[in-house]
C-alpha positions as CSV (number, residue, x, y, z in Angstrom):
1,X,0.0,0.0,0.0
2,X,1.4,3.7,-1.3
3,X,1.6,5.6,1.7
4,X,-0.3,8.7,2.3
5,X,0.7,12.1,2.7
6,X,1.1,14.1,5.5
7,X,-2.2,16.4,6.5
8,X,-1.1,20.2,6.1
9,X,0.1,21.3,9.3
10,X,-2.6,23.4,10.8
11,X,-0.6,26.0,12.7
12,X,1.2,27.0,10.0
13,X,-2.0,26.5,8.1
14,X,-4.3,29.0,10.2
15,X,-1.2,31.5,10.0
16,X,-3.0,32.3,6.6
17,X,-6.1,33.6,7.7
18,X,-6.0,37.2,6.5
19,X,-3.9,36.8,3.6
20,X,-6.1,39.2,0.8
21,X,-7.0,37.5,-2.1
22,X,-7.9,38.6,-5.5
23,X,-10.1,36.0,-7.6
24,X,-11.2,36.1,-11.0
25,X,-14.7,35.6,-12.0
26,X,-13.9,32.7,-14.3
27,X,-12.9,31.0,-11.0
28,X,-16.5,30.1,-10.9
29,X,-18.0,27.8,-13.5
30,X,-21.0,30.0,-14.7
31,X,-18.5,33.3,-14.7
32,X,-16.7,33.7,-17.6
33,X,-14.8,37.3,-17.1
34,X,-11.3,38.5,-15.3
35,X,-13.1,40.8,-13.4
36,X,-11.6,40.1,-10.1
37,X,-13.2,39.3,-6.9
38,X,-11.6,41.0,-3.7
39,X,-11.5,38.7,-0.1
40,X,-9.7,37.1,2.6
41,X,-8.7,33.8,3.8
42,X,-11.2,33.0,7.0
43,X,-10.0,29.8,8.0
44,X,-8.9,26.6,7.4
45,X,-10.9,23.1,7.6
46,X,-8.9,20.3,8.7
47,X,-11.0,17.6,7.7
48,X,-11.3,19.1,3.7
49,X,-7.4,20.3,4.3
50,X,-8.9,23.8,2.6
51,X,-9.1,26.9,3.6
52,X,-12.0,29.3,3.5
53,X,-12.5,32.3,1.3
54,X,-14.6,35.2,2.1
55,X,-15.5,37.4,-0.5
56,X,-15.8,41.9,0.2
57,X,-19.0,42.0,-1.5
58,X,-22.8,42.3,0.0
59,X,-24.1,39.8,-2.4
60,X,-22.0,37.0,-1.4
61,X,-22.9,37.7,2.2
62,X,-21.3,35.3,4.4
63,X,-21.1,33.0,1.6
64,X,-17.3,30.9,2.2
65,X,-15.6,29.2,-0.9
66,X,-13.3,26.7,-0.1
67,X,-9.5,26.8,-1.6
68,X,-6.9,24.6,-2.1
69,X,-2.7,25.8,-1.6
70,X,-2.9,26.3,-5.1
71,X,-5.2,28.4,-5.8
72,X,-4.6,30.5,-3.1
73,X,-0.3,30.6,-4.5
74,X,-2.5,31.7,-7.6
75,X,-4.7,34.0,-6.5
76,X,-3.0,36.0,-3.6
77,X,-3.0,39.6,-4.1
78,X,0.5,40.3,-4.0
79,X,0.1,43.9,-4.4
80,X,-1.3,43.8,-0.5
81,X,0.8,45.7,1.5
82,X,0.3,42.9,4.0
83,X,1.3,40.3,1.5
84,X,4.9,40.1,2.6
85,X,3.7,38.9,6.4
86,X,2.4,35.5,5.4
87,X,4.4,32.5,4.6
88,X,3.9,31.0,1.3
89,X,6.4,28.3,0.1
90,X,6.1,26.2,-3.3
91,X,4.3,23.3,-1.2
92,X,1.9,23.5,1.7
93,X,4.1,22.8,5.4
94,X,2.6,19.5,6.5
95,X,2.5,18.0,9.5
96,X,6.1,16.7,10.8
97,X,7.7,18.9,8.3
């Protein structure tokens, strides 16, 4: 049997809530524009290993969109001036790391 990986190590996990994101519409399926989409990270879910995205808007409400490492490498507004406080290597720090 292959062995599994490592959960995502959820200290260094939760030490991303805040980080601003900036998402483009075509992130959702029935969007097709690059208008982007303002937000923050929230928290993270150990059990999905995701963290949560809440959008700045009033239609979205309290609305949370779940987000892999990936797209949050992908989608991180860089141009924060908070951006340089968070933490964000090429892979996601996992447990034991």
């Amino acid at each position: 049997m292959a062995p599994t990986k490592q959960p995502i190590d959820s200290k260094w996990a939760d030490s991303l809530v805040g980080l601003c994101m900036s998402v483009p519409d075509h992130w959702w399926k029935e969007y097709k524009s690059y208008n982007l989409n303002d937000g923050r990270i929230v928290s993270f879910d150990v059990d999905s290993q995701r963290w949560h995205l809440l959008l700045d808007t009033l239609e979205d409400g309290d609305d949370l969109y779940q987000m892999s490492y990936k797209a949050i490498c992908e989608y991180s507004n860089k141009q924060s001036f908070l951006f340089h406080e968070f933490f964000l290597p090429h892979k996601p720090i996992r447990e034991g790391d």
